[in-house]
C-alpha positions, -999 to +999 in steps of 0.1 A: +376-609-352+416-617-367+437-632-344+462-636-366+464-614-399+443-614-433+448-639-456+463-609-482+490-606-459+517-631-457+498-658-453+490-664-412+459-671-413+467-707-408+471-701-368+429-703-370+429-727-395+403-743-381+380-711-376+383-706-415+365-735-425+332-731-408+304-701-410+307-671-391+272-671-373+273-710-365+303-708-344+292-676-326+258-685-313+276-721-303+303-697-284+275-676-270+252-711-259+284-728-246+293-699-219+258-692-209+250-730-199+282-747-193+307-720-174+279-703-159+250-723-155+235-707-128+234-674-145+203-668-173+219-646-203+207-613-210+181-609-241+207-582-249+242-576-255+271-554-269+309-564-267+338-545-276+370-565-284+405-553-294+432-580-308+469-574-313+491-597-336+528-589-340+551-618-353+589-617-359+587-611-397+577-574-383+547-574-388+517-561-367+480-564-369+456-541-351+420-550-348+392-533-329+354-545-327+325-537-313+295-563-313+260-564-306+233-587-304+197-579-295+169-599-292+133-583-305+112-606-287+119-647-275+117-656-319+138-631-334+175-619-326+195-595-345+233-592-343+257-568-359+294-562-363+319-537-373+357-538-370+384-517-385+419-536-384+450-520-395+483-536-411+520-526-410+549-545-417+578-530-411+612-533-441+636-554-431+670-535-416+690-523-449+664-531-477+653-500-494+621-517-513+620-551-530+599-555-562+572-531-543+564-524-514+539-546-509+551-575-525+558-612-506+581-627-524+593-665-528+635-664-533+639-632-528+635-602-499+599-592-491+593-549-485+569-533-460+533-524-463+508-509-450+466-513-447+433-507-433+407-530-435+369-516-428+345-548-423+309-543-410+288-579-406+249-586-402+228-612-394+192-621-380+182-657-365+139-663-366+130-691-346+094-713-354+090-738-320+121-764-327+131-747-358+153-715-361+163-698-399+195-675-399+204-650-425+238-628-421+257-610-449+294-596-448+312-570-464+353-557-463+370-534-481+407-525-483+426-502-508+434-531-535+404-554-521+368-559-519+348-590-499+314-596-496+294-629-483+258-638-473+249-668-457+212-687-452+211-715-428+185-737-409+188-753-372+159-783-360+162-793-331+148-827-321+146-854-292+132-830-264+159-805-277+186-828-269+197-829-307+202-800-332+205-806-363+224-773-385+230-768-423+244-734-435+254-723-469+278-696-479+285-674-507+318-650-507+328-629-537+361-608-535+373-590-560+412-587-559+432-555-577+464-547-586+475-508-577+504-514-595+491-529-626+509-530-662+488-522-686+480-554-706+472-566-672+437-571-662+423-559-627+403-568-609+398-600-610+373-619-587+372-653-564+337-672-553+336-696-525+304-717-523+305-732-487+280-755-475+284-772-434+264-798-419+268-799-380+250-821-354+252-815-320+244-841-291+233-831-257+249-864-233+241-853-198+232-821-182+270-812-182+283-828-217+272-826-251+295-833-287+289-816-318+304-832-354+300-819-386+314-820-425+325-785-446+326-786-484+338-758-502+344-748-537+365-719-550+369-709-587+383-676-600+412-659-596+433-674-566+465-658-570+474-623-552+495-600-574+516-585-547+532-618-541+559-631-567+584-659-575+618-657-584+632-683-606+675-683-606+691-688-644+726-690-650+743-676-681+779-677-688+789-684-656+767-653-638+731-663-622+703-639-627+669-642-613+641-633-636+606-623-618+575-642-622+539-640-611+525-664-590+499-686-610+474-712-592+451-730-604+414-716-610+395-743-591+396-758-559+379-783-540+379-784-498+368-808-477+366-800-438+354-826-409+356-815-368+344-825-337+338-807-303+329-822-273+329-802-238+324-816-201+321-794-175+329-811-141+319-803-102+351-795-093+337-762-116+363-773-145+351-774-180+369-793-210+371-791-243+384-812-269+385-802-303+397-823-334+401-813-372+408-827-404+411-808-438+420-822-475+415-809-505+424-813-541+457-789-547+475-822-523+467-802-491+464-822-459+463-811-422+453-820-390+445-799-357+441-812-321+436-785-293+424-792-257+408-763-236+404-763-193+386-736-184+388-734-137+367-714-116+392-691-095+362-674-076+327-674-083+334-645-107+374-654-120+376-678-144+411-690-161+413-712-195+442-724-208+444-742-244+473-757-260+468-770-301+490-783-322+483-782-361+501-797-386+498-797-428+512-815-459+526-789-490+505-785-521+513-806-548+530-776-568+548-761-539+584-755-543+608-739-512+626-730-547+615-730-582+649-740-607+624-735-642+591-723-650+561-747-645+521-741-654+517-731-617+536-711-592+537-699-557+543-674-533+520-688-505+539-701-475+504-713-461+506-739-487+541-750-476+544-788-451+549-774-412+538-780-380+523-753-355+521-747-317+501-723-301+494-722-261+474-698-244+460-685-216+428-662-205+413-648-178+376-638-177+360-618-149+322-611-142+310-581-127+282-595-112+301-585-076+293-552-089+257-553-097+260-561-128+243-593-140+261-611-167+290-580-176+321-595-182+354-584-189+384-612-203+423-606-211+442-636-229+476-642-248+486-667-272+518-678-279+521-689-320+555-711-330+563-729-365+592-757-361+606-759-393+604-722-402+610-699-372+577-679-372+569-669-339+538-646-332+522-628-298+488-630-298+471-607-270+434-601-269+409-581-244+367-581-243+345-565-224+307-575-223+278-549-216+244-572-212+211-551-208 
């Protein structure tokens, strides 16, 4: 699921930064072990399971992200489990007060006044794990389409685990191909045009007692293609005879880029029922990009079926090397993308999870939570409010 909004629109995507940079299926069957034997270790999970989430992302640049999913995961007998996805998320930023249009409608613009839009994103994922004894292969494959964008990914990955199970050992490797167009295309203009991302993870995880266990790992991706979005645009301020114009330019980046993720999880759950989780990240690659990201998780036992986490993290990121709050000439590359700006981030949050067990029904769930999203040096402040609820059979 989005949290925050796509990476077409606007650029928030940094708020899970951190999410971006590693598979899809890794960090969901780590999600899925985690609850089932640390926050409710004396419950067995269900072979079976379908989830239905809804997310909400409204920020104070007006705009608002919708995004319903439903998710299910099924196990055909104790080697082979199938899981499935589908969401349909829905953009709309609203004009700002007095602005008519700016460039289009769609446009993001660097120096100048950005317009509303509108979208609809359909995204339906797959995937299938086949475990041998101490070895397990996944396959998955993903595919999203919007009106001016098309995105599809497979990955193939391989988990041994080793040490009376109390090390796994995980390599995944990723292939995503969009294809970007341009609705509003001149004609010597060429569209689409296409991006490939080749991202291969490593990940270790360590079991250090009954009750703590720390995962590491290193992400290496490579992008080539076309990088740029058209919608977004610079403009560049000349003065002639006294008058300044601003002439409109298309953001350019380069065609290649190297990224270089490492992280490192470790949870503890305690007797006082409290679990905590500590998670570190570190990103660099070669357009000068540098960040960091710290966030700590405490996850309490209310009842024997309430359970409230709270998280705080704080991420922060140096400015690509050709990033300019405002371009005074034209240079070979140009951008639009505040996600490659320097700023620090903040988001806390806060969810409650409830089983139905009370009810009869062994390992249901349903969980509300809210994040609160703040930038320091630019005034982007986001909601965040998300709701699950579990069917196990």
């Amino acid at each position: 699921m989005v949290v925050a909004v796509h990476d077409r629109y606007y650029g928030r995507r940094h708020v899970v930064a951190q999410r971006e940079q590693n598979p899809f299926w890794w960090w969901v069957s780590l999600c899925v072990w985690v609850v089932s034997h640390l926050l409710w270790p004396a419950s067995p999970r269900a072979a079976n399971e379908v989830v239905v989430h809804m997310g909400y992302y409204e920020d104070n640049e007006r705009l608002a992200v919708l995004t319903p999913s439903i998710r299910a995961e099924v196990d055909l007998h104790e080697r082979t489990t199938l899981r499935a996805q589908y969401t349909y998320e829905t953009f709309d930023r609203e004009p700002p007060e007095g602005v008519l249009d700016a460039i289009t409608g769609a446009t993001s613009v660097s120096g100048g006044v950005s317009g509303g839009a509108e979208d609809t994103r359909h995204a339906v994922s797959a995937g299938a794990t086949q475990r041998f004894g101490l070895t397990a292969l996944t396959a998955g494959y993903y595919f999203a389409r919007e009106n001016d964008f098309l995105s599809y990914a497979f990955l193939v990955g391989v988990t041994q685990e080793l040490f009376l199970r109390n090390l796994e050992l995980s390599a995944v490797y990723r292939y995503t191909d969009d294809d970007i167009d341009n609705l509003t295309a001149r004609p010597d203009e060429v569209f689409p045009r296409s991006k490939a991302t080749h991202t291969f993870t490593v990940t270790a995880t360590q079991l250090l007692s009954p009750k703590m266990w720390i995962l590491g790992g290193y992400s290496y991706g490579y992008v080539s293609g076309y990088q740029s979005l058209p919608q977004r645009k610079v403009l560049i301020p000349f003065t002639i005879g006294g008058v300044t114009i601003s002439e409109v330019f298309d953001e350019t980046h380069p065609d290649e880029r190297d990224r270089h993720t490492i992280f490192l999880r470790s949870k503890r759950y305690f007797l006082s029922r409290t679990v905590a989780d500590l998670n570190l990240f570190g990103y660099f690659d070669d357009w000068g990009v540098k960040a960091f990201a710290t966030e700590l998780r405490l996850s309490q036992y209310l009842t024997d079926d309430l359970v409230l986490r709270m998280r705080y993290r704080f991420y922060t990121q140096t400015a690509a090397d050709f990033y300019e709050e405002v371009y005074t000439q034209p240079q070979e590359y140009l951008t639009a993308d505040d996600r490659l700006r320097a700023f620090d981030a903040h988001t806390a949050g806060i969810k409650l999870t409830y089983s139905l067990r009370a009810l009869g029904l062994e390992d249901w769930w349903i969980s509300f939570d809210y994040d609160r999203y703040q930038e320091t040096n630019d005034g982007l402040a986001a909601h965040i409010l998300q709701g699950s609820f579990r069917i196990a059979f």
